[in-house]
N, C-alpha and C positions, 0 to 999 in steps of 0.2 A: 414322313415315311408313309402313313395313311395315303397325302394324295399321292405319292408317287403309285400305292399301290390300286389306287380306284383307276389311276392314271392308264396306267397297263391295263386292268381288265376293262376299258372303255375301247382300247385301242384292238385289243383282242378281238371283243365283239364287231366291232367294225369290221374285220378280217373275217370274221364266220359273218355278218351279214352279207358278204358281197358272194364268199363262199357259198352262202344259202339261194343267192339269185343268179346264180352262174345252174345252181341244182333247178332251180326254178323257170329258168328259161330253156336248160335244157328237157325238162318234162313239157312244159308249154308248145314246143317246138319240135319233139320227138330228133330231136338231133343223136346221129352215131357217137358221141363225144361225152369223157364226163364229165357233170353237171361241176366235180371243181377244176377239171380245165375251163370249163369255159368260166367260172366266178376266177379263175389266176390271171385268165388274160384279161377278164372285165379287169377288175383290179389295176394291171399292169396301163392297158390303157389310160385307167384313172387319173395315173400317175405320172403317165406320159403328157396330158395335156392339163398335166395340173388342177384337177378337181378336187383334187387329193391330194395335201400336200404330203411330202414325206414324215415329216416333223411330227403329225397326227397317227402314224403308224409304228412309226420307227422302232420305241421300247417296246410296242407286243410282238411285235415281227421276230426284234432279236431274240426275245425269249421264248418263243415258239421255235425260231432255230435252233439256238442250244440248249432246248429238252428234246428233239427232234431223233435225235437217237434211241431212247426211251421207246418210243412207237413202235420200233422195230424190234426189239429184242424179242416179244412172242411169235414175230415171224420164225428170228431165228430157232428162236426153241421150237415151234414148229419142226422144221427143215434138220432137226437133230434127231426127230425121229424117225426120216425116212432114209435116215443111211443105211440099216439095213436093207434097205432095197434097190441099193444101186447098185448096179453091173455095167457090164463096160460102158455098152449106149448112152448112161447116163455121163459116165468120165470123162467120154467122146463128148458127149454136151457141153457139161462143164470146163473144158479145156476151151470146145469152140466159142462160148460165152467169154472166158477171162481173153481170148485172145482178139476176138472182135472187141470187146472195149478198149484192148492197148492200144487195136487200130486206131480206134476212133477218140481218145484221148491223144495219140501223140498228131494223127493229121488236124484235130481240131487249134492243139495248141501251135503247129507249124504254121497252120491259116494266119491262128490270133498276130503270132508273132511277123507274118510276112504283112497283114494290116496295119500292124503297131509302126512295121519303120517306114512304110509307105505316106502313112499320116505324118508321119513325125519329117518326111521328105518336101511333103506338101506345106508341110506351116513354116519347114525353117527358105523355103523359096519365098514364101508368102512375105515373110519380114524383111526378104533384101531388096 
């Protein structure tokens, strides 16, 4: 129980160190970008050509994703109390926000799904 749990916070730190040189080289560099985009994509890379394996990451990842909601809730209470000050412009916003995302969730998942049988076109030719 203990190592599982030294296990996670080794893997966590990992996660904030790479986080922390993603901040790092974005100040060093003065890049338009945030310092944890650039530590997601470092990361990402990492993982990509295996520097990193997954196996070392895996249990703080997941528990950073399903606390990950937690983060947000002072946004939201935030954002609770500027409803008195919305008037139409903002409705007009908010409408044009949820509707631009259904654009772009349902063309994303059209793409996903026209790549999925394309691949799956290409390997079952591939076998005969």
């Amino acid at each position: 129980m203990i190592s599982k749990f030294i296990k996670v916070i080794f893997q966590i730190c990992i996660i904030y160190l790479i986080t922390i040189f993603g901040s790092w080289i974005q100040q060093i560099l003065d890049i338009p970008i945030a310092g944890s985009i650039i530590g997601l994509a470092t990361l990402f890379l990492l993982l990509q050509f295996n520097i990193i394996k997954e196996e070392w990451i895996k249990d703080g990842a997941n528990l950073l994703l399903s606390t990950m909601i937690f983060f947000f809730i002072p946004s939201i209470v935030g954002a609770m109390d500027l409803v008195e000050q919305f008037n139409s412009q903002f409705i007009f916003l908010i409408i044009l926000v949820i509707a631009s995302t259904c654009i772009v969730a349902l063309s994303s998942g059209y793409v996903a799904e026209k790549m999925t049988k394309s691949n799956s076109i290409e390997e079952s030719g591939d076998k005969s």
